[in-house]
LUMSE-604217 format. One record per residue (C-alpha): residue in one letter; residue number from 1; x, y, z. Coordinates in Angstrom, 2 decimals. Each point is the difference from the previous one (the first is absolute). Layout:
BEGIN
ATOM resn resi       x       y       z
ATOM    A  NUM       X       Y       Z
...
//
This chain:
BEGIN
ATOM resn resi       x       y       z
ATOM    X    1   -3.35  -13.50  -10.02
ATOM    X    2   -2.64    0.21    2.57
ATOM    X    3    0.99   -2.44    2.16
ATOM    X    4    3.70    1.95    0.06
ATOM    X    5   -1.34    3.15    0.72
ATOM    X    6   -2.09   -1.06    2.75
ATOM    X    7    3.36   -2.15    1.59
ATOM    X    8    1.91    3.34   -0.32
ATOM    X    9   -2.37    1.88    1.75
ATOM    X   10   -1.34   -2.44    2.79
ATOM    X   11    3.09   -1.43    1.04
ATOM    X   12    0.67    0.19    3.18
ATOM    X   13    4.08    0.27    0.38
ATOM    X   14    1.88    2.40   -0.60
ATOM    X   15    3.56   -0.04   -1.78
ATOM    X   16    2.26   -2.60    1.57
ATOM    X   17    3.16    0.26   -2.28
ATOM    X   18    3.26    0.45    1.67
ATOM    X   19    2.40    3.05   -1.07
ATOM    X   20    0.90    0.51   -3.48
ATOM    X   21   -2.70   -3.05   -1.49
ATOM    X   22   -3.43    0.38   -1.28
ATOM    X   23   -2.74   -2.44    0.70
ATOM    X   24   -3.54   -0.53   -1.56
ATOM    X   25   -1.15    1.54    2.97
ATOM    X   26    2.21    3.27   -0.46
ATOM    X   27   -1.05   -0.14   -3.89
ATOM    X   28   -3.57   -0.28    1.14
ATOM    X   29    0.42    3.08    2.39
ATOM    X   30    1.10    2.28   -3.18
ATOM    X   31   -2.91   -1.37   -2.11
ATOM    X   32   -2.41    0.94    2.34
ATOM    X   33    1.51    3.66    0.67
ATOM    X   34    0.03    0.49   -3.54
ATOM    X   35   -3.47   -1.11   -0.32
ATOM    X   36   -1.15    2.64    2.95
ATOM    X   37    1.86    2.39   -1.56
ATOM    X   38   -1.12   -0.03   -3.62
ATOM    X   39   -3.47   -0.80    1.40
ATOM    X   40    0.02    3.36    2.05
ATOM    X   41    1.36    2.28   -2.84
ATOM    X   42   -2.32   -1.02   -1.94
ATOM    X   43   -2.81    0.87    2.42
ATOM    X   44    1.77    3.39    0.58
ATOM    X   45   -0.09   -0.06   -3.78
ATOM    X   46   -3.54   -0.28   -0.48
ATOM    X   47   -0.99    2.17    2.97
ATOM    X   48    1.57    3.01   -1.32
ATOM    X   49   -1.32   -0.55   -3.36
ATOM    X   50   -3.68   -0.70    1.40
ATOM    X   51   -0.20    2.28    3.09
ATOM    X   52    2.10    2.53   -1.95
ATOM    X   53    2.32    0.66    2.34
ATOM    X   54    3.23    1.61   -0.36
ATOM    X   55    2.58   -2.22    2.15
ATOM    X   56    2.96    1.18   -1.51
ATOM    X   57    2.81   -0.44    2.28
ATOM    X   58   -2.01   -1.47    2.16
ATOM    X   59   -1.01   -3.39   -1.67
ATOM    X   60    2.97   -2.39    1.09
ATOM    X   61   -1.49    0.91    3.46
ATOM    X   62   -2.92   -0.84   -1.16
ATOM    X   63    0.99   -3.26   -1.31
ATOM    X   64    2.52   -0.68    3.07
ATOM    X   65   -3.28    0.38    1.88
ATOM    X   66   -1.86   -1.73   -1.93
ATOM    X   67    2.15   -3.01   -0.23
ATOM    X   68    0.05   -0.19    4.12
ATOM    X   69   -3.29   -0.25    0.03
ATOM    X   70   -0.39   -2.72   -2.60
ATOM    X   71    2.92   -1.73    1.84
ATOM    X   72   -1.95    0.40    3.52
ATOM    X   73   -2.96   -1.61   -1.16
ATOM    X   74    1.99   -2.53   -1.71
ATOM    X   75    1.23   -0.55    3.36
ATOM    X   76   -3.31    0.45    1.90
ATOM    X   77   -1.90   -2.63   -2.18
ATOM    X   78    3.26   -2.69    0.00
ATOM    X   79   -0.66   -3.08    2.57
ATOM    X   80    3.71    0.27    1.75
ATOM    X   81   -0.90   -2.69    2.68
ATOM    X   82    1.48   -3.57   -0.54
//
């Protein structure tokens, strides 16, 4: 499982696929999104709940935000040379 993970998020090419197909590439893209995503709600999550904050309508900004920045260090750390 570790060894997936760490091909999703290291890879370094983007989606290939030509119109209307899916690749593993593609599939690989979502996984990783998802991942972000659930990973930064859940920090939003637990921020509010230990800073007591009140985010309210403000948390999928919060998580939006959140996510970019997970996904620019994702980027930042990534060897993209060949």
């Amino acid at each position: 499982m570790l060894d997936f993970l760490k091909k999703v998020f290291t890879r370094k090419k983007d989606g290939t696929s030509p119109n209307l197909k899916v690749d593993g590439n593609d599939v690989a893209d979502v996984l990783k999104l998802s991942a972000l995503v659930a990973l930064a709600a859940g920090l939003s999550s637990v921020l509010e709940q230990t800073a007591e904050l009140d985010l309210g309508m403000y948390q999928p900004f919060v998580v939006l935000g959140i996510t970019s920045a997970l996904d620019f260090i994702n980027k930042l750390t990534k060897n993209n040379k060949e």
